[in-house]
C-alpha positions as CSV (number, residue, x, y, z in Angstrom):
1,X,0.0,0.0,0.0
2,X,1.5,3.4,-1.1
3,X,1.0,6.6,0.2
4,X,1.6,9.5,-1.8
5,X,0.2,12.2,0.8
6,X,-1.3,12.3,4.2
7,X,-2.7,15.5,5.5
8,X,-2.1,17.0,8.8
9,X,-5.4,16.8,11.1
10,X,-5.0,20.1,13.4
11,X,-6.8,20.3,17.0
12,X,-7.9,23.7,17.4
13,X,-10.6,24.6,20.7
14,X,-11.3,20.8,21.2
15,X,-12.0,20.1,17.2
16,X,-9.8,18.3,14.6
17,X,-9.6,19.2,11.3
18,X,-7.9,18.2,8.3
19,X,-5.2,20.8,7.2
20,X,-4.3,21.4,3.5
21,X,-1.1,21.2,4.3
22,X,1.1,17.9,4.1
23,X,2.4,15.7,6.6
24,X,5.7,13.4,6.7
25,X,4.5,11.3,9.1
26,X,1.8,8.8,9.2
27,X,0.3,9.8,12.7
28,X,-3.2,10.3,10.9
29,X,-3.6,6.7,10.9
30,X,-3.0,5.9,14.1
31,X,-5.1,8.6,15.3
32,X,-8.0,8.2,13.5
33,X,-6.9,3.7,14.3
34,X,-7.4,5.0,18.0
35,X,-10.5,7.3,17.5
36,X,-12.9,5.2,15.6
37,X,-14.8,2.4,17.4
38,X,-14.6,-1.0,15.4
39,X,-17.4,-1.3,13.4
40,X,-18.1,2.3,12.7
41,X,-17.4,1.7,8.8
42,X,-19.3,-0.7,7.1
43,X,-17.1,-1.5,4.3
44,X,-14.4,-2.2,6.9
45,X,-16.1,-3.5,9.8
46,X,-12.8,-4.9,11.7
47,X,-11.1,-1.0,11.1
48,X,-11.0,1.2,14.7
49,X,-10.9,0.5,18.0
50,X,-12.5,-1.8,21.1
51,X,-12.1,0.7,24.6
52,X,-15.9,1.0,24.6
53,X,-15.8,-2.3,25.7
54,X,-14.5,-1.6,28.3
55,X,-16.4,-1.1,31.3
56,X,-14.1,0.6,34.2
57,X,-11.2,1.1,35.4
58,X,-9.3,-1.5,37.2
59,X,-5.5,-2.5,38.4
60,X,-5.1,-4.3,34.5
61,X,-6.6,-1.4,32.5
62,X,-2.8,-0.2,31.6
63,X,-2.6,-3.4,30.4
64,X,-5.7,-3.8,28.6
65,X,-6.1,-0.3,27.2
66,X,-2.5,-1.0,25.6
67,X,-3.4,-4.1,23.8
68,X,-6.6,-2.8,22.5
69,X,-4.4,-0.1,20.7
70,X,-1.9,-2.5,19.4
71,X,-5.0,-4.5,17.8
72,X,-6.3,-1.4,16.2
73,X,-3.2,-0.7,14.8
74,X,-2.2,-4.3,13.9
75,X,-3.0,-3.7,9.8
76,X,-0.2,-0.8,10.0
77,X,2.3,-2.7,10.4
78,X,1.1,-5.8,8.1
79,X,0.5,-2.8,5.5
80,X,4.4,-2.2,6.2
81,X,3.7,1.6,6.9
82,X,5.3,1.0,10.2
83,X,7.9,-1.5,11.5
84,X,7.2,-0.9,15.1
85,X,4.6,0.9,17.3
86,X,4.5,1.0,20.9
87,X,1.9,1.6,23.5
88,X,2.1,2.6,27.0
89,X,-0.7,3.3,28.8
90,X,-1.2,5.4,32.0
91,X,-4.7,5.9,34.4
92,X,-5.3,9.5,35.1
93,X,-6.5,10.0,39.0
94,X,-7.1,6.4,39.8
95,X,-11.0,5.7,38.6
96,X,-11.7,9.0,37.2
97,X,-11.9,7.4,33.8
98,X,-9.5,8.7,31.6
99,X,-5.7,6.7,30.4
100,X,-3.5,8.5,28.6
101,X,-2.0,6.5,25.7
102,X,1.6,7.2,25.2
103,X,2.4,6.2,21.7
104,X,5.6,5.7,20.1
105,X,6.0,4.1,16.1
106,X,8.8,3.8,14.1
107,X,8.6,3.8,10.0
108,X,10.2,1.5,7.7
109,X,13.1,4.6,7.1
110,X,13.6,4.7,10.7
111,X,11.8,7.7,11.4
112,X,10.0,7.7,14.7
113,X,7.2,9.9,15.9
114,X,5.7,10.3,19.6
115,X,2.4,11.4,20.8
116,X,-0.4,11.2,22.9
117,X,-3.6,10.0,23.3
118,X,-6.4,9.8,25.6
119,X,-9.0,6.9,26.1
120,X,-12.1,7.2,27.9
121,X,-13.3,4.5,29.9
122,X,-17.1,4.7,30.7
């Protein structure tokens, strides 16, 4: 699978929005991976995420919030876009809900790109 262009999504006052301008990285995919519950699509009903499933927080939602991530983002490195993405995850004030999703990936150059993410657990 090719990419010739990506575009850059900008958050601006809580909204995202899709920029004209280019991007290098590939950190669209992940993003929108991470931001789409499974299902969602029709014509690609496996594409997105599962948190919703998940219920509350508990000691093993690190755990469970990072391998949720790595399965939405398991067709990115079969595509070959990336060779090697990395979750960690992080609870924010015990049972208030909210992980933080550290995310690391690495491109097939060797580029690397780090961000954030946040994962709502209701």
């Amino acid at each position: 699978m090719a990419f010739e262009k990506d575009y850059k999504i900008e958050f601006q006052s809580g909204s995202a929005i899709y920029s004209p301008e280019g991007i290098a990285d590939r950190r669209n995919l992940i993003f929108t991976s991470l931001s789409i519950p499974r299902g969602s699509w029709f014509f690609a009903p496996d594409y997105g995420h599962t948190f919703n499933e998940l219920k509350k927080i508990t000691k093993n939602v690190g755990a469970e919030v990072e391998s949720r991530a790595k399965q939405a983002t398991e067709w990115l490195i079969n595509a070959k876009i990336f060779t090697n993405i990395e979750f960690v995850a992080v609870p924010i004030g015990g049972t208030a809900g909210r992980v933080e999703l550290l995310v690391q990936t690495t491109d097939p150059q060797g580029r690397q790109v780090k961000f954030n993410s946040f994962v709502e657990i209701v």
